[in-house]
Backbone as CSV, one residue per row, in Angstrom:
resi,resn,N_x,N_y,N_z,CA_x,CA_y,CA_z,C_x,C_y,C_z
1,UNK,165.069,98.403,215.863,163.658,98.644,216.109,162.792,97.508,215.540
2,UNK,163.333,97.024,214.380,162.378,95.931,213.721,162.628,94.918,214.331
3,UNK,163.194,94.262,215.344,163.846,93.291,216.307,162.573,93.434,217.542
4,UNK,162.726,94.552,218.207,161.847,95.134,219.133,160.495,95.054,219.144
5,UNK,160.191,95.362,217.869,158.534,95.432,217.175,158.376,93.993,217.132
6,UNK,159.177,93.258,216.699,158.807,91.568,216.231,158.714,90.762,217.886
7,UNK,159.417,91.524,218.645,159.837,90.700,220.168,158.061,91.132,220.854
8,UNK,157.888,91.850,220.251,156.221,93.054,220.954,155.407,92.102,220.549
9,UNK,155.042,91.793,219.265,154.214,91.205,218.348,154.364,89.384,219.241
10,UNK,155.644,89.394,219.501,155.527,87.259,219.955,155.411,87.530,221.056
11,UNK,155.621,88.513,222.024,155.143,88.896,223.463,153.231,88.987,223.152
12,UNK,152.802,89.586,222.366,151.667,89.630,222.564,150.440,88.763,222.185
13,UNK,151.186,87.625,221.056,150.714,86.381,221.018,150.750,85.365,221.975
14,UNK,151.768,85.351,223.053,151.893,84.455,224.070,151.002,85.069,225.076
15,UNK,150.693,86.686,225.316,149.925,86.568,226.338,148.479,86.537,225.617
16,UNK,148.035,86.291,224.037,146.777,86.197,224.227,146.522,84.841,224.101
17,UNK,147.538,84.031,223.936,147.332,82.044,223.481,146.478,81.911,224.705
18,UNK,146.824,81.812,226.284,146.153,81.181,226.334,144.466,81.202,227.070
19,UNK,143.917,82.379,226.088,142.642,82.457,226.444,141.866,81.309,225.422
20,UNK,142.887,81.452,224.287,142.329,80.628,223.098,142.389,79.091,223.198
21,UNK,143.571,79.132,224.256,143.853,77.347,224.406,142.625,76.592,225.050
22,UNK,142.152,77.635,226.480,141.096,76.907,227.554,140.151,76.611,226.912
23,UNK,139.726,77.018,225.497,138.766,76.270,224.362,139.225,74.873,224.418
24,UNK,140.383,74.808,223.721,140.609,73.186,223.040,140.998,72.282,224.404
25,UNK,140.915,73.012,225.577,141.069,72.167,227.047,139.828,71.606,227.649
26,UNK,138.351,72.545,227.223,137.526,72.452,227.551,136.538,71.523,226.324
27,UNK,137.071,71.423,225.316,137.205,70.241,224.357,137.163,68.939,224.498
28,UNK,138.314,68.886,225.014,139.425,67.863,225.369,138.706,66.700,226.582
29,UNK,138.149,68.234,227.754,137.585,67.798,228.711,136.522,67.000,228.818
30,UNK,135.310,67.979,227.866,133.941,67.590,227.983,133.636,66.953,226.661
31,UNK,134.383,66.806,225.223,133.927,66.038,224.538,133.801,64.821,224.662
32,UNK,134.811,64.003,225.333,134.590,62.344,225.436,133.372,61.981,225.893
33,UNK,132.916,62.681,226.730,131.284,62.331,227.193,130.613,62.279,226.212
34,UNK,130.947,63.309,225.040,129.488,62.680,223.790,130.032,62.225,222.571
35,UNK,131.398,61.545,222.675,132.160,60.765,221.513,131.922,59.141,221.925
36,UNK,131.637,58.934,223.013,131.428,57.434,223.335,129.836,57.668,223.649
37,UNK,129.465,56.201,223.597,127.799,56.159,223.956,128.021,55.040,225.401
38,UNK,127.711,55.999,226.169,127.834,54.914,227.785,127.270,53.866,227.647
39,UNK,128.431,53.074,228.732,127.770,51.909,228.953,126.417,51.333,229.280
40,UNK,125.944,52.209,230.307,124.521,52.155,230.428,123.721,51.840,229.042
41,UNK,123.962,52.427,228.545,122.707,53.081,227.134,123.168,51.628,226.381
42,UNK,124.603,50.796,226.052,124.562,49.880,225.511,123.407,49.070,225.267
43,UNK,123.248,48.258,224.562,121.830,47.776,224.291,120.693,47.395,224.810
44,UNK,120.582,48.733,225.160,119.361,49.410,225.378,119.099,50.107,224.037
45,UNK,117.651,50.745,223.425,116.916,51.930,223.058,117.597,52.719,222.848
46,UNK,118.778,53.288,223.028,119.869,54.232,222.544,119.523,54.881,221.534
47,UNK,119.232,56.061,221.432,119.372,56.701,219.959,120.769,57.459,219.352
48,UNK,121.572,56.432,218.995,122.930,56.738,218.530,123.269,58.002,218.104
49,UNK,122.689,57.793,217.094,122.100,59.373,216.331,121.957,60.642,217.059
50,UNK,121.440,60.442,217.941,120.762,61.619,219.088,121.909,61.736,219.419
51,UNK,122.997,61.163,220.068,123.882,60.566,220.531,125.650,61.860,220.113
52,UNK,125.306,61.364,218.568,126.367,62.088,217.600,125.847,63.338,217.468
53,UNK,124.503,63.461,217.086,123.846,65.484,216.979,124.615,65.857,218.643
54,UNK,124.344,65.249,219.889,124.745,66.389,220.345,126.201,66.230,220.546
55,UNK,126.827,65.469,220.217,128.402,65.913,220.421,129.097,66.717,219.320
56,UNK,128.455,66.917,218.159,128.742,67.623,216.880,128.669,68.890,217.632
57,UNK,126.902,69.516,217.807,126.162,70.139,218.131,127.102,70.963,219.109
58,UNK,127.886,70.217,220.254,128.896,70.685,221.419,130.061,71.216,220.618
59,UNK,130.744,70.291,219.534,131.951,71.051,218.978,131.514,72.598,218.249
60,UNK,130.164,72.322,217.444,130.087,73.338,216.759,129.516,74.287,217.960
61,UNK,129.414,74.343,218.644,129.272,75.830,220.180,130.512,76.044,220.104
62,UNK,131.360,74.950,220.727,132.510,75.349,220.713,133.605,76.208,219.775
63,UNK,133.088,76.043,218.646,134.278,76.582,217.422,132.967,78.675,217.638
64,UNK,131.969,77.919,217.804,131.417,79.305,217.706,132.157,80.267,218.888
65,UNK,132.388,79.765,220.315,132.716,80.304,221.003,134.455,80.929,220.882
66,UNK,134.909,79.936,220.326,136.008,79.995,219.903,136.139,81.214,218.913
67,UNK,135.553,81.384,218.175,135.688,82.250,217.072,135.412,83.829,217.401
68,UNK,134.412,83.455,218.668,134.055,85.292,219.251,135.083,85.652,220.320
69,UNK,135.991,84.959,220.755,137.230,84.787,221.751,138.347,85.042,220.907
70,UNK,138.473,84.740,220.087,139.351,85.214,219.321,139.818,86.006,218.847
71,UNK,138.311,86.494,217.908,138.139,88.154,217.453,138.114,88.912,218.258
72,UNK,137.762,88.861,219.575,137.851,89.837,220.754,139.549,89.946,221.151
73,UNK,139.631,88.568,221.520,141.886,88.986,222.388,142.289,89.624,220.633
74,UNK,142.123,89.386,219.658,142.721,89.486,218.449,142.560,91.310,218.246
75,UNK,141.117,91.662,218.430,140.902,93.172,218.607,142.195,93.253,219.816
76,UNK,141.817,93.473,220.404,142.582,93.620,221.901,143.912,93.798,221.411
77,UNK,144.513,92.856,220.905,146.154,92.840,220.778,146.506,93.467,219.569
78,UNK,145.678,93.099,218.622,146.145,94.320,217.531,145.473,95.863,217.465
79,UNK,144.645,95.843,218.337,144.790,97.837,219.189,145.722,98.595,219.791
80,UNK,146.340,97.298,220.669,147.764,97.709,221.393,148.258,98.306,220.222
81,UNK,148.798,96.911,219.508,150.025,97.212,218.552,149.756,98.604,217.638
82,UNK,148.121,98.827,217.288,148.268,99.995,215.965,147.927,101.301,216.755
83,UNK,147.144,101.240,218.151,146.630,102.660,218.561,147.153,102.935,220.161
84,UNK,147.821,101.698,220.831,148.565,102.293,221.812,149.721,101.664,222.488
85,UNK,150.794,101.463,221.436,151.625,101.275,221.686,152.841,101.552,222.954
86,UNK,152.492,102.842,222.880,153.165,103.111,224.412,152.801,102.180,225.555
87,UNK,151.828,101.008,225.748,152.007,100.590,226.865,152.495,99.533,226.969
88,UNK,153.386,99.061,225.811,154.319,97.982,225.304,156.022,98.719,225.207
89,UNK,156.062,99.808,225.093,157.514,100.279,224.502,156.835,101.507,224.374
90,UNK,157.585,102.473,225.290,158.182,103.861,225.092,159.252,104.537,224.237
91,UNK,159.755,103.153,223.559,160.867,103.600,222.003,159.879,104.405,220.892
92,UNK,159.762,105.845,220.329,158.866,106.184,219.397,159.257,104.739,218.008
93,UNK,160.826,104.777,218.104,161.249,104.422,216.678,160.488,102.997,216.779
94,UNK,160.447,102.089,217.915,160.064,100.834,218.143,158.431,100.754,217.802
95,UNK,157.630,102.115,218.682,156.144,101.578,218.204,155.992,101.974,216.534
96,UNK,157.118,102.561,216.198,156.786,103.116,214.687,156.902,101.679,214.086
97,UNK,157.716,101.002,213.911,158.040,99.352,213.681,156.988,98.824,214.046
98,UNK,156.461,98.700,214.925,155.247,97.228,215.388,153.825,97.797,214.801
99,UNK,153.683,99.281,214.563,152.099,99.904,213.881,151.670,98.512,213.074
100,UNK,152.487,98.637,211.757,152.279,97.307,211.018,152.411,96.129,211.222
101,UNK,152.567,95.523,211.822,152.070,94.459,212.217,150.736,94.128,213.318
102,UNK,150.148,95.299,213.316,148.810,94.882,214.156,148.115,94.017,213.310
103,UNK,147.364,94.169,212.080,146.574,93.529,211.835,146.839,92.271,211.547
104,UNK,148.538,92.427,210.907,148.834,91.098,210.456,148.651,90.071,212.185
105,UNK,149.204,90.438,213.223,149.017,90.035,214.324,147.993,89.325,214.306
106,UNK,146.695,90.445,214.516,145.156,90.332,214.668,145.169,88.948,213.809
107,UNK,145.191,88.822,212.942,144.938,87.490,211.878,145.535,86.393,212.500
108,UNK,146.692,86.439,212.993,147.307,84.982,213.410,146.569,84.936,214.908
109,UNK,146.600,85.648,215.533,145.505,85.607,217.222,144.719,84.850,216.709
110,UNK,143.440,85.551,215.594,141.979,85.081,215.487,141.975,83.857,215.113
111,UNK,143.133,83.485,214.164,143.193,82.073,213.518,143.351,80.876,214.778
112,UNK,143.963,81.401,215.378,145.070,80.259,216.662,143.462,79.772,217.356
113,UNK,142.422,80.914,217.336,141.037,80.188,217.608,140.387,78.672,217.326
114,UNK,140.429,78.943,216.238,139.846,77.672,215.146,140.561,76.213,215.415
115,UNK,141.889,77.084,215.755,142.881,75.748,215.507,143.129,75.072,216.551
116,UNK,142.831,75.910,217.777,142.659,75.287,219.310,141.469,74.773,219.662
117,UNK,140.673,75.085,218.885,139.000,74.311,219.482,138.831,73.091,218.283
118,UNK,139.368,73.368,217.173,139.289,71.931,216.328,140.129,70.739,216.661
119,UNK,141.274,71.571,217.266,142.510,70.186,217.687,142.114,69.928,218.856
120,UNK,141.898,70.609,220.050,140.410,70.019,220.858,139.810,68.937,220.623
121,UNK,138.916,69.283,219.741,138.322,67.892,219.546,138.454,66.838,218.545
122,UNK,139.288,67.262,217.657,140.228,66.194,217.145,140.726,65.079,218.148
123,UNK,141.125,65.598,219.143,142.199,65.245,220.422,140.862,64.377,220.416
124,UNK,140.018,65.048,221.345,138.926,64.126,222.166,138.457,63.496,221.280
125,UNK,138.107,63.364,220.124,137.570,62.090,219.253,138.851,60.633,218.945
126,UNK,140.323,60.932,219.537,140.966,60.313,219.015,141.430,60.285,217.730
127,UNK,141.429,61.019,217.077,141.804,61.664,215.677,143.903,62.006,215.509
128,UNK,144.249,60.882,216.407,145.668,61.607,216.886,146.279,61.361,215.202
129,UNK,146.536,60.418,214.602,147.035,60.145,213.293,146.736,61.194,212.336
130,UNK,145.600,61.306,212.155,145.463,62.840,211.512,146.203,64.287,211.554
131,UNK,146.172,64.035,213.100,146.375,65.771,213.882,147.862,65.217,213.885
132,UNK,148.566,64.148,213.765,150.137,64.141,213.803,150.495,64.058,211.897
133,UNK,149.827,64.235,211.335,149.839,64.156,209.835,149.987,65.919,209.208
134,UNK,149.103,66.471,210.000,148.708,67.845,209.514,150.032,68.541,210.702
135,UNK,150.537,67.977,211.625,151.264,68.585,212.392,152.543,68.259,211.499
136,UNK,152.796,67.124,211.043,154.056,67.236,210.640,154.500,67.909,209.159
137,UNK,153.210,67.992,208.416,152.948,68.416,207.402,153.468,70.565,207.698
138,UNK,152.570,70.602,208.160,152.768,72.257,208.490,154.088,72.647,209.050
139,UNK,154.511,71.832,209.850,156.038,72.108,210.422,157.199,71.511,209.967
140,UNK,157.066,71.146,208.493,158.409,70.533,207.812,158.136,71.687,207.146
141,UNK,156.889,72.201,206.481,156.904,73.378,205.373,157.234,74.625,205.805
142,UNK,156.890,75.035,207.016,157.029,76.194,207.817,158.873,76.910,208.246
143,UNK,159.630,75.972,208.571,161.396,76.445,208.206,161.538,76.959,207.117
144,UNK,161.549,76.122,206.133,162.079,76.532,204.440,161.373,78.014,204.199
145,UNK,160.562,77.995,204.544,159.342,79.126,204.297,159.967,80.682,204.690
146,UNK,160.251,80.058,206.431,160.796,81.019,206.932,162.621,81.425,206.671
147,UNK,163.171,80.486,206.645,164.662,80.579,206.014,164.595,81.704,204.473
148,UNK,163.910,81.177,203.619,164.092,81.846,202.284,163.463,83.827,202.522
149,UNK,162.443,83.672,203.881,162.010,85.097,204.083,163.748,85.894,204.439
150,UNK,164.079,85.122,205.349,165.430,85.280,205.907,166.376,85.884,204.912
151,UNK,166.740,84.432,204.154,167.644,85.394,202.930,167.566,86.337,201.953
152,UNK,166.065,86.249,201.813,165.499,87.696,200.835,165.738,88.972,201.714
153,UNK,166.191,88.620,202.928,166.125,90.205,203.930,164.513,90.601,203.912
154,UNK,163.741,89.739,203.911,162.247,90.351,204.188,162.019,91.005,205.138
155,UNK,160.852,92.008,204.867,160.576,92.237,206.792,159.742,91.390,207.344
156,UNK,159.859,91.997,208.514,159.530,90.976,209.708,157.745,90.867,209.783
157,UNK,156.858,92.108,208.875,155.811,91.706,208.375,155.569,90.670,207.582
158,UNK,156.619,89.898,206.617,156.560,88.865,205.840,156.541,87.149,206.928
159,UNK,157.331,87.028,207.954,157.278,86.341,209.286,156.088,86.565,209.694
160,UNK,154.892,87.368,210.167,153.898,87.150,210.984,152.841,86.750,209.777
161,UNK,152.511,87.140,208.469,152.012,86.566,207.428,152.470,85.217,206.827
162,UNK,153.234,85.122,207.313,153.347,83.298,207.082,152.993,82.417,208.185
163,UNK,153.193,83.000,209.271,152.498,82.663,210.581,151.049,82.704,210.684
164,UNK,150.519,83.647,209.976,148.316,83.814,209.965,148.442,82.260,208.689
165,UNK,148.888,82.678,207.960,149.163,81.299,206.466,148.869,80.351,207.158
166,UNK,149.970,80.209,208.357,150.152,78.863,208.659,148.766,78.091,209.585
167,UNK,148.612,79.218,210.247,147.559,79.086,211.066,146.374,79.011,210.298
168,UNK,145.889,79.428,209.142,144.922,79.220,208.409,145.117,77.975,207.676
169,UNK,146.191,77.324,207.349,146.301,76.210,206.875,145.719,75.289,207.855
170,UNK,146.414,74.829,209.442,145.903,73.982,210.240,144.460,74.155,210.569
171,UNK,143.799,75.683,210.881,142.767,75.713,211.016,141.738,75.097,209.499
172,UNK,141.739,75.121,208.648,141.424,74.477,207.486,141.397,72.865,207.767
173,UNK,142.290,72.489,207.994,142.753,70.664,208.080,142.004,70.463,208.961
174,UNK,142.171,71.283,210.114,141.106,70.556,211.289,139.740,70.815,211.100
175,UNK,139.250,71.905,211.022,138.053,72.363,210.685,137.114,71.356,209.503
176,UNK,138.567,71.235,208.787,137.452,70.395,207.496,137.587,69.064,207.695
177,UNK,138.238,68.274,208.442,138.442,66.844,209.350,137.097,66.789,209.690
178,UNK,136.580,67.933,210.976,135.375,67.781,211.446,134.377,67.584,210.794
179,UNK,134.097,68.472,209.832,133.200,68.330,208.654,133.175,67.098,207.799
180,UNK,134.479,66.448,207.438,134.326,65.795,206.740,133.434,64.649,207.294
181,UNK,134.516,64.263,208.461,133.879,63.215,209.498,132.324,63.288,209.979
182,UNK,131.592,64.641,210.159,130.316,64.716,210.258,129.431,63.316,210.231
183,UNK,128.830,62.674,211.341,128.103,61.456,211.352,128.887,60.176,211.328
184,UNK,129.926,60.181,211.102,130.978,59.002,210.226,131.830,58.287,211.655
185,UNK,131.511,58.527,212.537,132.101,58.340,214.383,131.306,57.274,214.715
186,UNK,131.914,55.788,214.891,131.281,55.213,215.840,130.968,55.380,217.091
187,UNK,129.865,55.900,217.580,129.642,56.286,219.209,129.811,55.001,219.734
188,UNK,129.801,53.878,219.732,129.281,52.829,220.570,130.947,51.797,220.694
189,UNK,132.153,52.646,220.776,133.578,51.868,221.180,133.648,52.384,222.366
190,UNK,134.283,51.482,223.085,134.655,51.794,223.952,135.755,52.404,224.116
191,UNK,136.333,53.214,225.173,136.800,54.304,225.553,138.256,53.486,225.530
């Protein structure tokens, strides 16, 4: 049953990823337009400045939008899991197994938000060295992590809480990248 419940729980993260992804696609898409300063505007009157407020201005919609998309599929999927399980598995013993892990669920959904609209525009600013720094960083630590849950015989609630961890870690790195970087972007390279 605890096999079943855990197979429910990564079934129901894959079908809510990718409402959360078309954020960091729509990122991806429309940020380069306000990470470079067109050619046109080259020296010309340009207000650079103006330039960077609104492409900030665009990420930070974005993480906002991101964040109410999240909490919504995140409600959504951890309701299944705690109040109606039957429309995942008709095993009683199986929805008795997955109850607990709704919220932990809910947490890694809501997080996968942050972390798809910041690597978004990480992406679109060209930030790849970073985002391959924090990628390799999180996924050398993330095995060992999970191996030692393994040999302690943990449950499989201890696996989806290292999974929200993890996801709160990257969402952190990227999130605070953006911030840090705040103003610090040459608009005026070329593409």
């Amino acid at each position: 049953a605890t096999l079943a419940a855990h197979q429910i729980a990564l079934s129901l993260f894959f079908f809510a990823s990718p409402f959360l992804e078309v954020i960091s696609q729509i990122a991806q898409a429309f940020l380069p337009t306000y990470t470079v300063l067109p050619k046109e505007e080259r020296g010309r009157k340009a207000d650079v400045a103006e330039w960077q407020a609104a492409s900030e201005k665009f990420v930070f919609r974005l993480e906002k939008v991101g964040l109410a998309v999240g909490a919504l599929i995140a409600s959504v999927v951890g309701s299944i899991v705690a109040f109606a399980p039957g429309i995942v598995t008709k095993d009683a013993g199986v929805q008795a197994a997955a109850k607990p892990l709704a919220l932990i669920l809910a947490a890694g959904v809501s997080l996968t938000a942050p972390v798809a609209v910041s690597e978004g525009a990480l992406i679109a600013r060209k930030e790849l060295t970073y985002l391959a720094g924090v990628y390799f960083i999180s996924t050398a630590l993330l095995p060992p992590v999970l191996r030692r849950i393994r040999s302690g015989g943990g449950p499989v609630s201890q696996v989806w809480i290292c999974f929200a961890l993890f996801q709160l870690f990257r969402s952190s790195c990227f999130l605070g990248r953006i911030l840090a970087t705040r103003g610090k972007k040459d608009t005026e390279k070329e593409v």
